[in-house]
C-alpha positions as CSV (number, residue, x, y, z in Angstrom):
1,X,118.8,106.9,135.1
2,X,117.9,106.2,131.2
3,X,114.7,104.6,130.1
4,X,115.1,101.8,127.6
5,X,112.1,100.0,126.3
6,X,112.3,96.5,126.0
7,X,111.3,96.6,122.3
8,X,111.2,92.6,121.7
9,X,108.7,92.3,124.9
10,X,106.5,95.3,123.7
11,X,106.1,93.7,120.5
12,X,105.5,90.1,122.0
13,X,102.9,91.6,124.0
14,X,100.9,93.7,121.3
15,X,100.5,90.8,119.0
16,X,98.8,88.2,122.1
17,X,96.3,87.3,121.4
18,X,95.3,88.5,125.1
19,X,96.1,92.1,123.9
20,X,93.7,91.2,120.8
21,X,91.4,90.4,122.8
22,X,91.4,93.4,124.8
23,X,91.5,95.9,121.8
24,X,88.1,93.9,120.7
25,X,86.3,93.8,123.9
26,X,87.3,98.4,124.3
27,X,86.2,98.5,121.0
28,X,82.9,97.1,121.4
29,X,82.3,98.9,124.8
30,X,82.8,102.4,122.8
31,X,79.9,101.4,119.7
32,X,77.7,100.0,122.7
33,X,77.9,103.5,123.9
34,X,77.7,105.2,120.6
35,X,74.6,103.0,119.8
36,X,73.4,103.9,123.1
37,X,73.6,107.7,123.0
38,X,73.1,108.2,119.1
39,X,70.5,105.2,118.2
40,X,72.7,104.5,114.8
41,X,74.2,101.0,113.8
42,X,77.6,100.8,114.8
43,X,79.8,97.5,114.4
44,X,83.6,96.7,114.9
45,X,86.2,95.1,113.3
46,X,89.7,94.4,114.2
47,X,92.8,93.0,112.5
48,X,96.8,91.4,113.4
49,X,99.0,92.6,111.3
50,X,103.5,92.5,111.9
51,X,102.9,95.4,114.5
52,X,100.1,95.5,116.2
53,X,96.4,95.2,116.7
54,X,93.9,97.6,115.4
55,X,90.5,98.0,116.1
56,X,87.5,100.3,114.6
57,X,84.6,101.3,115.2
58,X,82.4,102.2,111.8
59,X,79.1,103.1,112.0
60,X,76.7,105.2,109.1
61,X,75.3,102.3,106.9
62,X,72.4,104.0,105.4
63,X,73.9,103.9,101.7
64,X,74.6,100.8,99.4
65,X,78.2,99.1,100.1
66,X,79.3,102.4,102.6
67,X,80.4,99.5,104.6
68,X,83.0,98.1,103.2
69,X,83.8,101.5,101.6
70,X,84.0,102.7,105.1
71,X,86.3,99.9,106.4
72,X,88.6,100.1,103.5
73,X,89.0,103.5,104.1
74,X,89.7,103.8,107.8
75,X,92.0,100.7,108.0
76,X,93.9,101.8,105.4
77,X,93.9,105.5,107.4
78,X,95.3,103.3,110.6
79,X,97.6,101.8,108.7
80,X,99.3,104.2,106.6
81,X,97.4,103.6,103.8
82,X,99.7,100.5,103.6
């Protein structure tokens, strides 16, 4: 027997917003426990894009504009640097 992944339907399903939804809520579980165990100031963010949803958690905001600096960076890391 072959496997053959219903592409169509996989990529319905990651761009729900039910799957967003999900991605947001495991996202914010893992900086609750990083917050939890380390003390720092973690925060997510999350973004649709054609494919898929991604979600990060960024934390270290002790210098000026690391931030955005930070979100730029990984984002574009998830994505390919697209």
């Amino acid at each position: 027997m072959r496997f053959r992944p219903n592409r169509v339907g996989i990529t319905s399903l990651m761009k729900s917003d039910e799957a967003g939804a999900e991605v947001r809520r495991i996202a914010e579980r893992i900086a609750s426990a990083a917050e939890s165990t380390t003390g720092g100031d973690f925060r997510t963010d999350s973004a649709l894009r054609a494919h898929r949803w991604r979600a990060a958690v960024i934390g270290d905001y002790s210098r000026h504009n690391a931030a955005e600096r930070t979100r730029r960076a990984l984002l574009g890391g998830m994505d390919g640097a697209e």
